[in-house]
N, C-alpha and C positions, 0 to 999 in steps of 0.2 A: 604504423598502427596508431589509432586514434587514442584518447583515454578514453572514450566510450569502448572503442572494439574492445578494449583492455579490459574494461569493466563486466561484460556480456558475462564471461563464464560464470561469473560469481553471482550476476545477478539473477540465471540460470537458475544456479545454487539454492540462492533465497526463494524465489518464486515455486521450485520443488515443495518445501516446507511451507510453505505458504496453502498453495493448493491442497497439503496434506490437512492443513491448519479451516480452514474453509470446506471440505469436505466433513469434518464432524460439531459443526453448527446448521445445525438442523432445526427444522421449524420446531421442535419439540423441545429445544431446549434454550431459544432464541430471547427468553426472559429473562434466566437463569443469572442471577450476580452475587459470587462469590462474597462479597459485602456489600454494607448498604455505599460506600463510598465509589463503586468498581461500577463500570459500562457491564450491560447487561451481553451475554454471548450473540446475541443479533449485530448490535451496536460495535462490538469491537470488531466482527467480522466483515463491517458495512468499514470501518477504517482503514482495516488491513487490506481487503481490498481493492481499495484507490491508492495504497501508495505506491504500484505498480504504473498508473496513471502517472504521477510526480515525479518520478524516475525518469519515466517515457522524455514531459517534457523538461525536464532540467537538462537531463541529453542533449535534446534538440536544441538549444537556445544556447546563446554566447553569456547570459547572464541570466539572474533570475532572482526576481525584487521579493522573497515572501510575501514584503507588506500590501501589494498588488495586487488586485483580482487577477488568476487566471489568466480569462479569457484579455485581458488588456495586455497580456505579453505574448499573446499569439502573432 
């Protein structure tokens, strides 16, 4: 088994709460910031997510540069 196959259940897991987490950022409350310092609930749910996205490919790829755009490590 891979470390990605290994990794699936759990990121299963997260993505559950995720989706719960994304179902109550509603256009109605998508302004909404806890302080003036904090991401407004639009903005952290527009984060949360893509990290599903960076999962995907960090999996896929034998390495993975942060400091590189993206699409240049496809």
């Amino acid at each position: 088994m891979s470390i990605a196959q290994s990794l699936w259940p759990e990121f299963d897991h997260e993505m559950a709460g995720t989706r719960k987490l994304l179902a109550l950022a509603t256009p109605d409350n998508a302004g909404y910031r806890p302080h003036a310092k904090s991401f407004a609930t639009g903005e952290l749910a527009l984060h949360i997510a893509t990290l599903g996205f960076w999962a995907d490919a960090i999996m896929k790829t034998g390495e993975f540069d942060i400091g590189q755009p993206f699409e240049a490590q496809k």
